[in-house]
C-alpha positions in Angstrom: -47.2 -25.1 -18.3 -50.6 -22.8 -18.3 -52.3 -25.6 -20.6 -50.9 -28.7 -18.7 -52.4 -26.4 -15.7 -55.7 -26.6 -17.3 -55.7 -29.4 -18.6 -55.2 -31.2 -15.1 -58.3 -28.8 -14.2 -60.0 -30.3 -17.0 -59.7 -33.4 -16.0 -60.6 -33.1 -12.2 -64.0 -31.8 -13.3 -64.6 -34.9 -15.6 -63.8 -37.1 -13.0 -66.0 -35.0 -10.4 -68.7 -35.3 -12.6 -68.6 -39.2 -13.8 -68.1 -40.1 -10.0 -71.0 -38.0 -9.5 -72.7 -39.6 -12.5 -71.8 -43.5 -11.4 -73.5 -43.0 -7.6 -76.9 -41.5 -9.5 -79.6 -43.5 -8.3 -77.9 -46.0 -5.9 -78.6 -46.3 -3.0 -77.0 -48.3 0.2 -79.9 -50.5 1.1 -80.6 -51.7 4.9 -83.3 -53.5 7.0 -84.8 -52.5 10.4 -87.4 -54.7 11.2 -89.6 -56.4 8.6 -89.0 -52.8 6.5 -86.2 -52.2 4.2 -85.0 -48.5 3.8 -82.3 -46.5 1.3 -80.1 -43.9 1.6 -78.1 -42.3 -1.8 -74.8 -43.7 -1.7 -73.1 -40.1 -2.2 -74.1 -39.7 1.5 -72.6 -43.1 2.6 -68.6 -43.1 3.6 -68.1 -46.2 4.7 -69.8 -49.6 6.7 -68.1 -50.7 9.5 -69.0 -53.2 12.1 -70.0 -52.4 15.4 -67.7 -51.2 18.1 -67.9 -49.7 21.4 -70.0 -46.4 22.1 -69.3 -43.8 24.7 -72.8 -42.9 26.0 -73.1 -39.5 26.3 -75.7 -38.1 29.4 -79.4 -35.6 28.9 -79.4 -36.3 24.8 -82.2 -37.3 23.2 -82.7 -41.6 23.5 -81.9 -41.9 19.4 -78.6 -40.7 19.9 -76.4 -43.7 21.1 -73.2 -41.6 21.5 -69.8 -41.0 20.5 -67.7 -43.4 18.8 -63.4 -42.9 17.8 -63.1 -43.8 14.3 -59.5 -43.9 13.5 -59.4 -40.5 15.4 -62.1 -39.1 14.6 -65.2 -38.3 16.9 -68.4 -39.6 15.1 -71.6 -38.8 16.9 -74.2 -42.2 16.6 -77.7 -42.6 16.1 -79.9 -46.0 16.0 -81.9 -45.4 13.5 -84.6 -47.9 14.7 -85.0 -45.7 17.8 -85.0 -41.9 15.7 -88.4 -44.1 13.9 -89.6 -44.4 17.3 -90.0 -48.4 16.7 -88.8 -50.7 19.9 -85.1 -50.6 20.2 -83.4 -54.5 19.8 -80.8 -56.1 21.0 -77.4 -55.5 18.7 -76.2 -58.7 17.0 -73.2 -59.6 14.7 -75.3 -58.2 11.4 -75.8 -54.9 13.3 -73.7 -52.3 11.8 -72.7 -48.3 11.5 -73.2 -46.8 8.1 -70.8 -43.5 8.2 -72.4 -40.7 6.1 -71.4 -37.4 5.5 -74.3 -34.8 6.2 -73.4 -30.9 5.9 -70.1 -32.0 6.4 -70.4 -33.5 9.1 -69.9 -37.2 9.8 -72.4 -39.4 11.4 -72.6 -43.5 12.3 -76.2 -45.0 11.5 -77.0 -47.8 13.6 -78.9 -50.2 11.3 -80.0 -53.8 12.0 -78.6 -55.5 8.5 -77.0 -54.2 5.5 -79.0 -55.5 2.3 -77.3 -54.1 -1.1 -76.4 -51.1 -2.9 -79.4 -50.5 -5.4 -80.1 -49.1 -8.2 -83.1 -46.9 -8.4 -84.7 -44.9 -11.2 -86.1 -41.2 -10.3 -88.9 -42.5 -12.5 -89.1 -45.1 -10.0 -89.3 -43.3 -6.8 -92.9 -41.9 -5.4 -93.5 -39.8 -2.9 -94.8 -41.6 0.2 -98.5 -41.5 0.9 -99.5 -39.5 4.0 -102.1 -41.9 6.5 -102.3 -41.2 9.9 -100.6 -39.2 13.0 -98.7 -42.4 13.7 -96.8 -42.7 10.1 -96.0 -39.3 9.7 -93.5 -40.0 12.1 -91.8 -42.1 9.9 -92.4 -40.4 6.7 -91.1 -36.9 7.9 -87.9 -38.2 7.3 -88.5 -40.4 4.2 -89.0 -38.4 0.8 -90.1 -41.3 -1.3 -90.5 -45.3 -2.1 -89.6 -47.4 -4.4 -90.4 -50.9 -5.6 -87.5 -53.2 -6.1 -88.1 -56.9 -7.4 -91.2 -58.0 -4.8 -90.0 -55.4 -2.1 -90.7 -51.5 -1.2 -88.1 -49.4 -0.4 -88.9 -46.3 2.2 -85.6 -43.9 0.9 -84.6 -41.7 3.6 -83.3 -38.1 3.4 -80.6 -38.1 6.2 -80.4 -34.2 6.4 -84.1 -34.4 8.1 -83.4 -37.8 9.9 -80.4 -35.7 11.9 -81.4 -32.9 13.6 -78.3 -30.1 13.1 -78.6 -28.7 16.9 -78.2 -32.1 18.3 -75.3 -33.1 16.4 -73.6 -29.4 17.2 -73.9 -30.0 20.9 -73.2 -33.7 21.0 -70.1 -32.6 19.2 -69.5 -29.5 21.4 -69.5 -31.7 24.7 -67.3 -34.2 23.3 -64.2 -31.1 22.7 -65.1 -30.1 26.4 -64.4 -33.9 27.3 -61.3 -33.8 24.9 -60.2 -30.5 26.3 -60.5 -32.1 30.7 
């Protein structure tokens, strides 16, 4: 009984660790603009179209709200706006990319979903610093990487989400649940 017991341990880790293995160096692809950015795929969840989004009032303009995903309360952010670009109207090819940041779940707004990549560290450089204006962008991208004829800005969502805002986004929505 002890050795099936370990054995079933055993396995778990393997599995842990070639599912960990298969997501190295993909990444969920997207476009906002002209620009295409990445995100490692062991951040993303899931994709899901886009659905209704309870505003919530005095947060920062970035954060679009609160939305009810089979239950659960999933604070949203337009990525577009958190890069300070001009927000766009939503279309049928905007989406939410679900991610899992510190354990907590977030929706990305993003324009259009382009692949899942595959991207060599060897591959990835660290993004050249220009002016006051870019490193805007760049404080939340940690590298780029060329893909066929394109650049790829890859994004580290643990700077792109600010942990304060998301606590007390997710602290007024148990008030609301609690009225």
């Amino acid at each position: 009984m002890a050795e099936e017991l370990e054995k079933n341990e055993e396995t778990d880790e393997l599995e842990g660790l070639e599912e960990e293995d298969s997501q190295k160096g993909k990444f969920m692809t997207f476009q906002i603009g002209k620009e295409f950015f990445g995100i490692s795929i062991s951040y993303v969840n899931e994709i899901i179209a886009m659905q209704p989004i309870a505003a919530i009032p005095e947060v920062d303009d970035y954060i679009k709200g609160l939305i009810n995903l089979r239950g659960k309360i999933i604070p949203v952010i337009d990525v577009r706006v958190r890069f300070k670009m001009e927000p766009t109207e939503y279309t049928d090819r905007t989406c939410i990319i679900v991610i899992d940041v510190k354990s907590t779940m977030i929706g990305l707004i993003v324009e259009r979903i382009a692949e899942v990549d595959t991207i060599a560290d060897e591959s990835i450089m660290p993004p050249p610093s220009l002016g006051r204006k870019d490193h805007e962008r760049n404080k939340y991208v940690y590298g780029l990487a060329r893909t066929g004829d394109s650049v790829k800005l890859l994004i580290d969502p643990e700077r792109l989400i600010k942990q304060e805002d998301v606590e007390a986004v997710m602290e007024d929505a148990r008030k609301d649940e609690q009225s």
